[in-house]
C-alpha positions, 0 to 999 in steps of 0.5 A: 499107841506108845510106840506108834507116836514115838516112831511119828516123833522120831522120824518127824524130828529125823526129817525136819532137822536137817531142813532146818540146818539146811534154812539156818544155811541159807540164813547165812548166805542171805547175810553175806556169810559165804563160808557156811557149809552143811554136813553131809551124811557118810554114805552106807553104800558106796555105789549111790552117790547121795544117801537121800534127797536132803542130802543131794540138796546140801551137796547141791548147796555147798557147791553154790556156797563155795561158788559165792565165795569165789565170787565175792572174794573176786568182787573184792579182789576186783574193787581192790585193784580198781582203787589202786589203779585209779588212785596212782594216775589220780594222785599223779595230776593232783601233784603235778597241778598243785606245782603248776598253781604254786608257780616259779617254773620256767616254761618249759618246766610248765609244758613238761609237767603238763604233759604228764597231767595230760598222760596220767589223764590218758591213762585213767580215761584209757582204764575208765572206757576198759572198765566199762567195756569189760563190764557189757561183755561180763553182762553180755551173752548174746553174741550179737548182730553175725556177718560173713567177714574175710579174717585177712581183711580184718587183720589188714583194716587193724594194723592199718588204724594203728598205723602212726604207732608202728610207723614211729617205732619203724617196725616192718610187718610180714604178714602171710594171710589166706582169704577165709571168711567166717560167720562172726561177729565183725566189731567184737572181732576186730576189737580182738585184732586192734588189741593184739596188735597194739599189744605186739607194737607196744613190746616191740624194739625200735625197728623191729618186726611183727609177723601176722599168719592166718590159716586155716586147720581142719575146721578152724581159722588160726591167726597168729600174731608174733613180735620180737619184742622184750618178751615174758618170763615163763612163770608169767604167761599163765596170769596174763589174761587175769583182770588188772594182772601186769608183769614188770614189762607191762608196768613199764608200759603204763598199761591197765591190765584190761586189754588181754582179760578183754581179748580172751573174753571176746574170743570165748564169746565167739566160741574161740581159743587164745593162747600164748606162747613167749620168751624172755628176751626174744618175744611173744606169739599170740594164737587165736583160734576160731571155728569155721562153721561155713566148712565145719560139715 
């Protein structure tokens, strides 16, 4: 009897305290602390990857704990830089108004710094509508409403709806286009076009030039936008699609760093690849890679 009831003991406290560590865990996690981990027990044999199912559950728990970890520094990083860049454009127009109202400016002083309030509030409505637009596609995971779009027409209707911008930098395109259709969805398509090409526009010399080629390889449509603009270091390229990341050149631009974190995320909706090759000094080519379901059997 003596026995029996301490084998009872021994095992009941053997199975319940590693559920405990694994509530007193969660505990944590319920009160923000991300960095809690549950020890695991080594393994007697090596060919099994978990000594028992308590200890699957705490291998299953330290990944989501790392995970909301990675997420709340993120949240963090991204609340960050939010301030930031709706604090400069801010802090600009409340300078430049607090001149204005104290006066003493000759008229043309008053026009020049109103045009600066008037490009700071550009630019903070353009990082606004950027935010938001990227908050849908973040909640988004529903492509949407798919239709059969010519990809040459989209790219045409594109460079045409920016057409003031590469018209007073005089920048010629060559453009080299198949007529591929695919099944896709055309507004989130062609918001992917708009940017890319805008982008090239931006970082293109007066009088340069920008060449657009779409084709097809094997069982994907390939679209490829490339400017002989200032271009990017090496080091750079891997960071541009990162949220509110802007090398020098971008700075100079007075971009938000939203555009390319949009593009990327449109092109993995639709079930695509972007990449980025480019040079400093001599330009940047941007490809766009996407399935072409209609010729894929």
């Amino acid at each position: 009897m003596i026995i029996g009831g301490f084998l009872i003991a021994f095992g009941t406290r053997h199975l319940t305290a590693p559920i405990i560590e694994v509530s007193n865990a969660a505990k944590e996690i319920a009160q923000g602390n991300f960095q809690v981990e549950i020890p695991r027990e080594e393994k007697s044999n090596p060919s099994y990857e978990y000594v028992d199912e308590i200890d699957e559950l705490a291998d299953h728990f330290n990944r989501m704990a790392k995970e909301l970890n990675r997420m709340d520094y993120m949240r963090k990083e991204f609340m960050s830089n939010v301030s930031h860049e709706v604090k400069t454009p801010a802090a600009a127009i409340t300078g430049f108004t607090e001149i204005l109202i104290d006066g003493g400016l000759t008229e043309e002083e008053e026009k020049e710094y109103l045009a600066l309030v008037n490009e700071e509030s550009i630019r903070l409505s353009s990082l606004c509508e950027n935010m938001l637009r990227m908050s849908r596609l973040d909640n988004q995971v529903i492509v949407g409403i798919k239709d059969y779009i010519r990809i040459d027409e989209q790219l045409r209707k594109a460079a045409i709806l920016l057409s003031d911008k590469w018209q007073g930098k005089q920048i010629d395109f060559e453009v080299k286009l198949e007529e591929n259709r695919i099944m896709t969805n055309q507004d989130l398509l062609l918001e992917v076009w708009i940017n890319l090409i805008d982008n090239a526009i931006k970082y293109s010399n007066e009088g340069g030039s920008i060449s657009i080629s779409e084709y097809r390889r094997e069982n994907r449509i390939i679209v490829e936008i490339a400017d002989e603009g200032i271009g990017m270091k090496k080091e750079k390229i891997p960071k541009i699609f990162d949220q509110f990341y802007q090398c020098e050149e971008s700075h100079k631009k007075k971009g938000n760093g939203l555009g390319l974190s949009i593009v990327k995320r449109i092109v993995h909706m639709l079930s695509g690849e972007i990449s980025c090759e480019s040079e400093y000094g001599k330009g940047t080519r941007m490809t766009v890679s996407l399935p072409d379901e209609e010729h894929s059997f």
